[in-house]
C-alpha positions in Angstrom: -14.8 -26.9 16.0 -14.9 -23.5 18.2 -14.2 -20.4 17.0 -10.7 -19.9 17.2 -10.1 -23.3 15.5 -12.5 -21.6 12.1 -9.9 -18.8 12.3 -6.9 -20.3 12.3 -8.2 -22.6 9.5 -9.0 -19.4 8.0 -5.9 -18.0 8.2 -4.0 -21.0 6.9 -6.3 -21.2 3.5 -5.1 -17.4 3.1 -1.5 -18.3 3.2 -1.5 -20.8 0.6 -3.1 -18.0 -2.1 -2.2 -14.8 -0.4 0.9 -12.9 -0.1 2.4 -12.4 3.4 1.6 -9.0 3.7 -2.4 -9.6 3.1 -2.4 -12.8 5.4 -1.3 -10.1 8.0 -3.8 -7.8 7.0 -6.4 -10.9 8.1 -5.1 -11.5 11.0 -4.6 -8.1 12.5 -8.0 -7.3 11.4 -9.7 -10.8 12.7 -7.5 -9.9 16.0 -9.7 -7.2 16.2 -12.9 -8.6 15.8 -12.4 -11.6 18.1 -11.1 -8.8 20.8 -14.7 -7.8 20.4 -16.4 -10.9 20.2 -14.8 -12.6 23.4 -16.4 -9.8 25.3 -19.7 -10.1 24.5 -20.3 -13.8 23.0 -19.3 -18.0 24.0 -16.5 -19.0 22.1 -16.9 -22.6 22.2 -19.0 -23.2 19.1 -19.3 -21.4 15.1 -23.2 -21.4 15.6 -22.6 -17.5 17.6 -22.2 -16.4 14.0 -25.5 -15.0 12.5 -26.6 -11.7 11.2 -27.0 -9.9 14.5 -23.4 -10.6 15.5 -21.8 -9.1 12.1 -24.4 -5.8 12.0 -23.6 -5.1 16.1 -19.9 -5.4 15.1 -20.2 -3.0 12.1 -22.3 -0.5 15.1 -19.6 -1.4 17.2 -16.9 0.0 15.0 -19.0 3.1 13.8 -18.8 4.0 17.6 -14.7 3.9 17.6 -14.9 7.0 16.1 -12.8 6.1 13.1 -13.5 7.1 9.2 -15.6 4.8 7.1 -12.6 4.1 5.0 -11.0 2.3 7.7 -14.2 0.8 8.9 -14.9 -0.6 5.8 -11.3 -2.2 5.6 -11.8 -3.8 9.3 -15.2 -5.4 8.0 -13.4 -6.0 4.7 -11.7 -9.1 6.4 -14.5 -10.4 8.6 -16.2 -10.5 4.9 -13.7 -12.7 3.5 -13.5 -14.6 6.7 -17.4 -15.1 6.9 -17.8 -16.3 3.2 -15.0 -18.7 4.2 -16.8 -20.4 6.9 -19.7 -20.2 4.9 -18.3 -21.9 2.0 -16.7 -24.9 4.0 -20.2 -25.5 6.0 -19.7 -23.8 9.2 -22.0 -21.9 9.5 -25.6 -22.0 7.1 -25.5 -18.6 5.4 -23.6 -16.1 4.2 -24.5 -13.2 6.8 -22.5 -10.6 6.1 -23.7 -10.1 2.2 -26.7 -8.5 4.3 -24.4 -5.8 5.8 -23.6 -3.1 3.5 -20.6 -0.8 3.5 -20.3 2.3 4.6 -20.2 5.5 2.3 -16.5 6.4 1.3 -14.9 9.6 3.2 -14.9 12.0 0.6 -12.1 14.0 1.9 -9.9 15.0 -1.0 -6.1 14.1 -0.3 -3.8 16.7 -1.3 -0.9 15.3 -2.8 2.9 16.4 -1.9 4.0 19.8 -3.7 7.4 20.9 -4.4 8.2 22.5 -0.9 7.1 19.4 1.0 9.5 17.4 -0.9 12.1 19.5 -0.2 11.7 19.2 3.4 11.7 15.9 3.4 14.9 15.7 1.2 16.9 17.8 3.6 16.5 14.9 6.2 18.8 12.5 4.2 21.9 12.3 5.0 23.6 10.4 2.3 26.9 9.8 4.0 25.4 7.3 5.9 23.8 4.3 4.5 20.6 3.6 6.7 19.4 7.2 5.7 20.4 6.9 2.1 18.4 3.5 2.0 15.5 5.4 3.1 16.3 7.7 0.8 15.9 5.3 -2.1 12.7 4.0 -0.3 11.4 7.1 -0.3 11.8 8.1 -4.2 10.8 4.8 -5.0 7.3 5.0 -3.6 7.3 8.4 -4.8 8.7 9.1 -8.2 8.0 5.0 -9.5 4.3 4.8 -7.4 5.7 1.2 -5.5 3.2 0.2 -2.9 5.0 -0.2 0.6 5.1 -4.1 0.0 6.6 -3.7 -3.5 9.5 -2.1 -2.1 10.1 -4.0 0.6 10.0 -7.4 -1.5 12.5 -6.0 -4.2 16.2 -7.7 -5.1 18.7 -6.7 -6.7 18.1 -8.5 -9.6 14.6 -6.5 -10.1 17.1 -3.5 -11.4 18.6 -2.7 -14.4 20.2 0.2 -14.4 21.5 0.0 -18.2 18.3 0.2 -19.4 17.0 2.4 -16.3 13.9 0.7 -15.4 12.7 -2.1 -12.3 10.7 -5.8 -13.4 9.1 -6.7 -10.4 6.1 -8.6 -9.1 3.6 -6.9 -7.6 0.3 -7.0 -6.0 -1.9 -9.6 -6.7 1.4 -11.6 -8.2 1.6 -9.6 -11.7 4.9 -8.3 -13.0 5.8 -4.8 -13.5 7.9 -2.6 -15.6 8.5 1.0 -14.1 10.9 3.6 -15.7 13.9 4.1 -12.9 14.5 7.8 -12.8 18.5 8.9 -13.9 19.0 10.7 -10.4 17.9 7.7 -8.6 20.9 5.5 -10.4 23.9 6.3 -9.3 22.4 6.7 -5.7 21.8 2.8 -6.0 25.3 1.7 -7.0 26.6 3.8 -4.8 23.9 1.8 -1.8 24.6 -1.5 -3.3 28.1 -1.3 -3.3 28.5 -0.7 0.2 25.9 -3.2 1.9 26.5 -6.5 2.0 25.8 -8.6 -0.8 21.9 -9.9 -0.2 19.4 -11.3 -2.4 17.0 -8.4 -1.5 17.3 -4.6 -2.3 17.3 -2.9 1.1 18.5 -4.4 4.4 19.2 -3.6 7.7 22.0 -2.8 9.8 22.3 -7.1 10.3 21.9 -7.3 6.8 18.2 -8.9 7.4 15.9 -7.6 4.6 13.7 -4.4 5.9 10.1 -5.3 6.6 6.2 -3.4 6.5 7.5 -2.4 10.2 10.9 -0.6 8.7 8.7 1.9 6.1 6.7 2.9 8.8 9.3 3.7 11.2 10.9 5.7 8.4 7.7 7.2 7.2 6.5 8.3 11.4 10.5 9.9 11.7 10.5 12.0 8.5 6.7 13.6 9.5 8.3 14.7 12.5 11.7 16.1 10.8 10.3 17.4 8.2 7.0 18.8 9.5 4.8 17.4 6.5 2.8 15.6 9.2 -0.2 14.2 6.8 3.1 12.0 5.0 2.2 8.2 4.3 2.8 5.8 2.5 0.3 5.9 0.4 0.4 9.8 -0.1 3.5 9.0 -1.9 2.1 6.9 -4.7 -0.5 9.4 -4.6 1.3 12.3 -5.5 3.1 10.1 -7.9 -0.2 9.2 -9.9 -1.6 12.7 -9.5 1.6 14.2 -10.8 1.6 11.8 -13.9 -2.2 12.9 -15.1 -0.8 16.6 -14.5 2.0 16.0 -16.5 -0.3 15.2 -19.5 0.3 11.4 -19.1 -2.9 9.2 -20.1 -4.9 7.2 -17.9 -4.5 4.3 -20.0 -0.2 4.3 -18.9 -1.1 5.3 -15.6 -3.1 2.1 -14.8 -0.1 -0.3 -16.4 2.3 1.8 -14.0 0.3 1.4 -10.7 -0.5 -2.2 -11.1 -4.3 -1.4 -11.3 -6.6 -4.2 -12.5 -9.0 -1.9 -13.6 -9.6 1.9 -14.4 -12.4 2.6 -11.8 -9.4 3.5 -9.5 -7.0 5.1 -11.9 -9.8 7.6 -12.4 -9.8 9.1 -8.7 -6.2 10.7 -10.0 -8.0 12.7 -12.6 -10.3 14.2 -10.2 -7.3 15.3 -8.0 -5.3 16.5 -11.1 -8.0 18.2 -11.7 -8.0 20.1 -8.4 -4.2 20.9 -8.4 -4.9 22.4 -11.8 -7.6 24.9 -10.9 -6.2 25.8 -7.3 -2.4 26.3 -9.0 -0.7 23.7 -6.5 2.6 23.6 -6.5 2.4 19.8 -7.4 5.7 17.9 -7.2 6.9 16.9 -10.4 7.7 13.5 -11.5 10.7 12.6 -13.6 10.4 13.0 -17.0 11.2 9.5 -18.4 8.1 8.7 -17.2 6.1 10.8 -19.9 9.1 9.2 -22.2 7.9 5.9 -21.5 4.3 7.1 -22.4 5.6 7.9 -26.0 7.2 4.7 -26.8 4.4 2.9 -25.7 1.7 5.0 -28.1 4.6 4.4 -31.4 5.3 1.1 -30.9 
């Protein structure tokens, strides 16, 4: 079996227990590697894998001049990919256990404040749907802390808006309960009322659900019209978990809320609380039936 063969095997284990969002994740970051390894190394057979080809690759991506966070994430893949072909006997050793990560960036992330949200706000145009879908995307990430994936899988059945809160499943397969914010509700009928009917949440203009490629658009347009230009994704749920410990909400709630499996990195949002605290940011505020939630939970 060559090379490519091992990888699409690979890649077909990972979609049996994966998600479809993480089997891409594989396969963009495998693209990668193999772009590299086709230029310097034969194909044809698995032996090319040993310990010199997974440290020059690691070298190789220190070179692209890129932060160790996202170096670390490339590798990430080729670690899962090596143990694989390890594990089902291609090749006679697990390599990359010998190639250590590289040190986190330590570059503090400063979550959204007031004014920034603001700006973003005013690029919403609620009369028309598209932008009042993105709207909803947008508050969802940040005033519930939905990953980009959560959002994009939701239905319409996920929401109750009697009860204001969103069941969902969500990374690594385990359901959720998030609080829906009041202001968010009516914003939703109004949405759902005047898309097509659709199993999922948020569509687009041919009434196909949105995809990864949909929130990024969105995200790239509204750093350019609003001029918050370090807004991502993940700055969103960010600023939601940072504004949660700043609130006065507890760790413990905060980990249930962001789907965490363990506290290790629930804790990061103290530290940046923390920070906002003692420089006076003007941190955006979350809703406050999220610190409601936080109450019932302690009483009952």
């Amino acid at each position: 079996m060559n090379c490519l063969d091992v990888k699409n095997e690979f890649l077909i284990n990972r979609s049996i227990y994966c998600s479809p969002e993480t089997v891409v994740f594989y396969d963009d970051s495998l693209k990668k590697f193999y772009d590299w390894l086709s230029l310097n190394y034969n194909l044809d057979s698995t032996s090319v894998f040993n310990l010199s080809v997974f440290q020059d690759y690691m070298l190789y991506l220190r070179d692209c001049n890129i932060k160790n966070t996202s170096i670390n994430t490339y590798f990430r893949a080729v670690r899962a990919f090596c143990s694989f072909m390890y594990d089902h006997g291609y090749i006679n050793k697990n390599y990359c256990i010998a190639v250590k990560s590289l040190r986190s960036d330590h570059e503090e992330k400063i979550p959204l404040t007031a004014s920034d949200v603001a700006s973003i706000d005013a690029c919403f145009d609620f009369t028309d749907m598209i932008s009042l879908r993105n709207y909803l995307i947008f508050h969802l990430m940040l005033d519930c802390g939905l990953r980009r994936g959560e959002v994009v899988n939701l239905k319409r059945s996920d929401f109750n808006f009697d009860l204001a809160f969103i069941s969902f499943i969500g990374k690594g397969s385990k359901k959720r309960v998030v609080p829906l914010p009041e202001f968010l509700i009516d914003y939703f009928k109004l949405y759902f009322d005047s898309v097509h009917s659709c199993e999922f949440a948020f569509v687009k203009n041919d009434n196909e659900p949105i995809n990864n490629s949909t929130v990024k658009m969105m995200i790239q347009r509204l750093k350019t019209a609003s001029g918050v230009k370090r807004l991502t994704a993940h700055l969103l749920r960010h600023t939601f978990a940072t504004s949660f410990i700043a609130g006065g909400g507890s760790l413990e709630f905060l980990r249930l809320l962001m789907g965490h499996s363990s506290y290790n990195v629930t804790l990061n949002y103290l530290h940046v609380a923390q920070i906002c605290d003692l420089l006076k940011v003007d941190l955006y505020k979350i809703d406050d039936c999220f610190f409601d939630f936080s109450q019932k939970k302690r009483s009952a």
